[in-house]
N, C-alpha and C positions, 0 to 999 in steps of 0.2 A: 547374537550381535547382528543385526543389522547388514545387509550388502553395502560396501564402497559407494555405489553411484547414489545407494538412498543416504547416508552419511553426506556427500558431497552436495546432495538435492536439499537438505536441511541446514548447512550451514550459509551456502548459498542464500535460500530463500530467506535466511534470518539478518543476514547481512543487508540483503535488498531492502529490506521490511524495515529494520532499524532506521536505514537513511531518510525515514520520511520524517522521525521524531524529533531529530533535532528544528526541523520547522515546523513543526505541529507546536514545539517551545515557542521559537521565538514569534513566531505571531500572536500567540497566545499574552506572552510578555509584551511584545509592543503594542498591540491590540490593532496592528497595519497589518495586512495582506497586499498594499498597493502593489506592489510588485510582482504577486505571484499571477500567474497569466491564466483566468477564470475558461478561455477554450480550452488549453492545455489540459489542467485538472481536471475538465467536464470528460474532453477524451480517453484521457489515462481512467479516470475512475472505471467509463466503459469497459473500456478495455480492461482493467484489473478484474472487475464482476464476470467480464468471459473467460479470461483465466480460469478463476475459479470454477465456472460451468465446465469448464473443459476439465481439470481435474477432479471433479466429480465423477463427473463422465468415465474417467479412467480409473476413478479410487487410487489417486495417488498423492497418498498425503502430505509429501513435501508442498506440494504446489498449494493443495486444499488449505494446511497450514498459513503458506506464509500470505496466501491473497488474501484469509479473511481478516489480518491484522491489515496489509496492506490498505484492504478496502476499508477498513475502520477507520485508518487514517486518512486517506484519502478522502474520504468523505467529511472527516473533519476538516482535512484543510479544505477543502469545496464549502462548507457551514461556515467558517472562519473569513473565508474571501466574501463571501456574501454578508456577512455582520459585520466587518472590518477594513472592507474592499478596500 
């Protein structure tokens, strides 16, 4: 079994990660992204992709985990603000 803090490191990161789906839905439904803010998501996405450099960097797989769905998402809502703005 696994240590506590890697337990705590993975449900965390899955918790984070999940909260991008339900708006990756609804834009997809409405086919608007007007609202969502195209700096924001340009910055976060940045930032998410360091994340993950950085948990490479350490081989530590909660982080590695939950950024590259992060960043899937991410990315999709950045593709969706741009086809849907």
């Amino acid at each position: 079994m696994p240590p506590l803090s890697e337990l705590v490191g993975y449900v965390a990161a899955s918790l984070t990660t999940i909260a991008f789906l339900p708006q990756v839905i609804r834009i997809w439904r409405t086919r608007s992204a007007r609202d969502v803010s195209l700096p924001t998501f340009v910055l976060f996405t940045i930032g998410v992709a360091l994340w993950l450099v950085y948990g490479v960097m350490l081989t530590a797989w909660p982080i590695i985990a939950a950024n590259v769905v992060t960043l899937a998402l991410a990315g999709l809502i950045l593709i969706l603000k741009l086809r849907f703005g």
